[in-house]
Backbone as ProteinMPNN parsed JSONL, in Angstrom:
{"seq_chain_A": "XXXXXXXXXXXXXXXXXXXXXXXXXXXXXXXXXXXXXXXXXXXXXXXXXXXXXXXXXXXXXXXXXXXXXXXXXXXX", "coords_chain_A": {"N_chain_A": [[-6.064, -0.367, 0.72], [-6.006, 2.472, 1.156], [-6.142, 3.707, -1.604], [-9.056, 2.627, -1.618], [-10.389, 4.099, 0.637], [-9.724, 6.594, -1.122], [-11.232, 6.728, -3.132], [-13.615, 6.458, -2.244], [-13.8, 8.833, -1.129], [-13.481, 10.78, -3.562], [-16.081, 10.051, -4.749], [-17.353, 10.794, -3.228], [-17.428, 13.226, -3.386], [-18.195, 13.961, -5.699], [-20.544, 13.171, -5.6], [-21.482, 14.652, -4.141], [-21.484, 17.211, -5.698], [-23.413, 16.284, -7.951], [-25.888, 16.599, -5.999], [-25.623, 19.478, -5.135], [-25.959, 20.452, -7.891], [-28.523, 19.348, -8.574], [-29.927, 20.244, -6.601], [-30.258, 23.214, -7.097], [-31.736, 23.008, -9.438], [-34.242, 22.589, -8.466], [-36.253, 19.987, -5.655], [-37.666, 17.191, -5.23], [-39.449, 16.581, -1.834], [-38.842, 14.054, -1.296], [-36.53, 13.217, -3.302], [-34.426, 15.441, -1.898], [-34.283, 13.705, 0.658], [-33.782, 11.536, -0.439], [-31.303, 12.072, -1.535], [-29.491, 12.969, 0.759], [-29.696, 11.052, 3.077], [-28.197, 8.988, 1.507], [-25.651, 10.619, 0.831], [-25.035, 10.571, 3.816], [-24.391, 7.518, 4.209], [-22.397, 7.215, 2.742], [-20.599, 8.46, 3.926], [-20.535, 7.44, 6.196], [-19.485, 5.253, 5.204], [-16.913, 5.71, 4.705], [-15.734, 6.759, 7.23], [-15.352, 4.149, 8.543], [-13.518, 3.069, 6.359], [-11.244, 4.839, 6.528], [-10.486, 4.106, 9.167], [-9.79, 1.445, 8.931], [-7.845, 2.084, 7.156], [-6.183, 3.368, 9.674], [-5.946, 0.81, 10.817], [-4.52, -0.347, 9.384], [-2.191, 0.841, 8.805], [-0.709, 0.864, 11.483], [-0.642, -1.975, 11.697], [1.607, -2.41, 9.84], [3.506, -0.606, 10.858], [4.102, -2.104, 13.003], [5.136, -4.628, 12.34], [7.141, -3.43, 11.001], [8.708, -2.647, 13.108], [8.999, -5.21, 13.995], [10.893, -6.855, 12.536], [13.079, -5.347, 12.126], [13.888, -5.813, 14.98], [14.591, -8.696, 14.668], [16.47, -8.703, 12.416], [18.294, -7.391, 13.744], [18.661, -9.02, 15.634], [20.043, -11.26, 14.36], [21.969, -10.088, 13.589], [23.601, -9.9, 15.816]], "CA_chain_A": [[-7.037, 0.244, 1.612], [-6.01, 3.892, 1.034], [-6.86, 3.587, -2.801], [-10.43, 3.026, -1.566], [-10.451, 5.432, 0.676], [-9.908, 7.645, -2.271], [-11.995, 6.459, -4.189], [-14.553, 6.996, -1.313], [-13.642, 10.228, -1.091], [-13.852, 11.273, -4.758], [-17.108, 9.472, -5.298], [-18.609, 11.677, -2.014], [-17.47, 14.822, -3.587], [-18.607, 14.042, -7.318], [-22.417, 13.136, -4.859], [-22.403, 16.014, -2.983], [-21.557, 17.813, -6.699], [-24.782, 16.313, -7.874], [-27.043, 16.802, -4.853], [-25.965, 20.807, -5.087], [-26.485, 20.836, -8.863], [-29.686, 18.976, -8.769], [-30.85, 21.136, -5.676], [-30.832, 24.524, -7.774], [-32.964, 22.623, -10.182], [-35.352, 22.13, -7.483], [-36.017, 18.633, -5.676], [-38.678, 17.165, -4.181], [-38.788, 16.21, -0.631], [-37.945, 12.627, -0.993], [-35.355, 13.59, -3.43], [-33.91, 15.792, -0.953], [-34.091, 13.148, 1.791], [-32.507, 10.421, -0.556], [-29.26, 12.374, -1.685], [-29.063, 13.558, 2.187], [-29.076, 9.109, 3.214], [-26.924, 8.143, 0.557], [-24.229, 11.012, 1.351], [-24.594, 10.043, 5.137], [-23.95, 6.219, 3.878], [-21.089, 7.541, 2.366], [-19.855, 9.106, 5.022], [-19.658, 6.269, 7.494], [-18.266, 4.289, 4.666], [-15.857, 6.486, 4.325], [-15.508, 6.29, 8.307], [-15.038, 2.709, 8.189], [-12.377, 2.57, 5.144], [-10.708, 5.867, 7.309], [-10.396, 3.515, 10.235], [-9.16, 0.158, 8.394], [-6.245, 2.022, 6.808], [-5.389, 3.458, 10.163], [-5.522, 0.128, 11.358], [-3.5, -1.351, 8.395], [-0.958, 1.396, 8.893], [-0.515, 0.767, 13.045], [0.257, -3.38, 11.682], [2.364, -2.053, 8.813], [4.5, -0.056, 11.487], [4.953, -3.213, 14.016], [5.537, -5.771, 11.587], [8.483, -3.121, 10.414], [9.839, -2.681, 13.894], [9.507, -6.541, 14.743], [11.688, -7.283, 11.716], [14.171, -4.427, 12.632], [14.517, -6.508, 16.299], [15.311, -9.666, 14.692], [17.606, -8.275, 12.082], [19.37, -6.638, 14.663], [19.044, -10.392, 16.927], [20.418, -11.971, 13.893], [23.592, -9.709, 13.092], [24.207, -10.17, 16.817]], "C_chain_A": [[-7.07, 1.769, 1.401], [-6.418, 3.8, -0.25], [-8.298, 3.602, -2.626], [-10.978, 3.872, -0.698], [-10.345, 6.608, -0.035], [-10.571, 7.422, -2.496], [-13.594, 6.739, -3.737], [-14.907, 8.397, -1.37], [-13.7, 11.071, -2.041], [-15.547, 11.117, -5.122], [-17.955, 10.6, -4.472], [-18.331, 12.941, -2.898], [-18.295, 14.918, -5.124], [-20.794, 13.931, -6.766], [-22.812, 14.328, -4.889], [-22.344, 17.561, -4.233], [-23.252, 18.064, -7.254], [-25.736, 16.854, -7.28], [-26.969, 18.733, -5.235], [-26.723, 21.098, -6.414], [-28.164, 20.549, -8.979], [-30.813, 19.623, -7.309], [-31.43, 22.517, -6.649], [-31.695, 24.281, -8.629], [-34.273, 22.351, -9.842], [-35.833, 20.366, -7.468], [-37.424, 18.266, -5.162], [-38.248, 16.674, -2.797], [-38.218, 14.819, -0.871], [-36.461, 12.515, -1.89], [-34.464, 13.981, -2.909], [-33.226, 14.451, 0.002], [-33.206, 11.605, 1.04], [-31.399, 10.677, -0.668], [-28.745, 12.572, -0.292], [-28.788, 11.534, 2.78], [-28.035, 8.938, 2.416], [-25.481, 9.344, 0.776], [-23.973, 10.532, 2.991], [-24.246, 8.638, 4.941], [-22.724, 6.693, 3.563], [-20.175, 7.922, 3.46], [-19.568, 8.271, 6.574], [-19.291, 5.261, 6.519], [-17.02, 4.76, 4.332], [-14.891, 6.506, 5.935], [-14.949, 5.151, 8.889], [-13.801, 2.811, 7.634], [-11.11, 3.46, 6.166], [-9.644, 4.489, 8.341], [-9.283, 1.916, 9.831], [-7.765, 0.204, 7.481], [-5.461, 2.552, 7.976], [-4.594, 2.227, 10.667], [-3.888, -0.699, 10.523], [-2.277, -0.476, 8.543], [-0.292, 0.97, 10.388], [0.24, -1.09, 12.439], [1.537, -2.913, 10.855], [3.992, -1.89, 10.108], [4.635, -1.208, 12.646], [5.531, -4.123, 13.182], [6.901, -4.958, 11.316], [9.338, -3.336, 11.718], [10.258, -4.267, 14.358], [10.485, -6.968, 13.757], [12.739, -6.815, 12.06], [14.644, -5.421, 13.986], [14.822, -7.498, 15.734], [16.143, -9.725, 13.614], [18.795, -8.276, 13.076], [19.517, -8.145, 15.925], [20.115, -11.183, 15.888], [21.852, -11.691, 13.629], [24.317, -10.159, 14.76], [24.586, -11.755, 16.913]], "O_chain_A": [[-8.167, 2.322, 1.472], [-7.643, 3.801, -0.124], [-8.939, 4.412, -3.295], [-12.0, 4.467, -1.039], [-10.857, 7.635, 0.409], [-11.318, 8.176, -1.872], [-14.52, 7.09, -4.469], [-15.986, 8.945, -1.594], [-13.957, 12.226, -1.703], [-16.157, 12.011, -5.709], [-18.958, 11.172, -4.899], [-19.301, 13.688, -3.029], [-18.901, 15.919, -5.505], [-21.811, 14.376, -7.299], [-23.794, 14.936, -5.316], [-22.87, 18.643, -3.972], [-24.011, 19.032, -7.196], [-26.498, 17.599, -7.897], [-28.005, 19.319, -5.551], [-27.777, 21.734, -6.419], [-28.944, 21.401, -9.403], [-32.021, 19.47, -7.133], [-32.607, 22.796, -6.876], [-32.556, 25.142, -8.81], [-35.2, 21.997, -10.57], [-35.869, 19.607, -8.437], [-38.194, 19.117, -4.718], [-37.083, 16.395, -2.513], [-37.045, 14.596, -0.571], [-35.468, 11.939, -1.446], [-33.426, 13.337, -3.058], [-32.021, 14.212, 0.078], [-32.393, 10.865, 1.594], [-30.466, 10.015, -0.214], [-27.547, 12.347, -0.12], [-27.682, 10.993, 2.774], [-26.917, 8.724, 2.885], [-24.351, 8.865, 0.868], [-22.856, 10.173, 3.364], [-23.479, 8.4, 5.874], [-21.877, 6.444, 4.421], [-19.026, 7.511, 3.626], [-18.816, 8.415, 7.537], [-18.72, 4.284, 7.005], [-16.183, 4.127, 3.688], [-13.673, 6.327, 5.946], [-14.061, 5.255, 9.736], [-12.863, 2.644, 8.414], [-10.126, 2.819, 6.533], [-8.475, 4.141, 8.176], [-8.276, 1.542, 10.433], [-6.974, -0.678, 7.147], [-4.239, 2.465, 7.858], [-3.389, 2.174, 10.912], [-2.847, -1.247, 10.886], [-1.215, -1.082, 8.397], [0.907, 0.716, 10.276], [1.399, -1.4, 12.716], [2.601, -3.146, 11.428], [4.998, -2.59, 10.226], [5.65, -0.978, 13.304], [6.698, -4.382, 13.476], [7.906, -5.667, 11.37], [10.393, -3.97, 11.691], [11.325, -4.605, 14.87], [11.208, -7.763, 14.358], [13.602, -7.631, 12.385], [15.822, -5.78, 13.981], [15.913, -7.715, 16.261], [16.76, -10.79, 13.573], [19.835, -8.93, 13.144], [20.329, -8.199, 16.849], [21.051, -11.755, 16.447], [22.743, -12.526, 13.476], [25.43, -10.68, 14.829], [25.209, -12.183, 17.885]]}, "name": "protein", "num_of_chains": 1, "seq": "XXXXXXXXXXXXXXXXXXXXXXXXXXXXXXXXXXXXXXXXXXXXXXXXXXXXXXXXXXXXXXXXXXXXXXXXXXXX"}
């Protein structure tokens, strides 16, 4: 999940590379208005992926402590 969050996150910056370069070249409006959608797509998929590794980290960290309690039930 964090891997594509990178990968999210590289891809938006290599966009929003484009979009500046291909602004100074001058755009038209719908040009404009598509790189401006497709970085806001990006940006709640990036929101999304954000969200699904906090979640995967929050199980990550119970699953460790529930193991830790029945370690610690089992040495007892």
């Amino acid at each position: 999940a964090q891997a594509k969050l990178d990968l999210l996150h590289q891809y938006r910056l290599e966009y929003a590379q484009r979009f500046q370069d291909s602004a100074q070249s001058g755009l038209s409006p719908q040009q404009w208005k598509n790189f401006q959608d497709f970085l806001a797509r990006l940006d709640d998929a990036i929101a999304q992926q954000r969200e699904i590794v906090n979640q995967s980290k929050k199980r990550t960290a119970a699953g460790q402590a529930h193991w830790q309690e029945q370690r610690i039930r089992l040495q007892a």
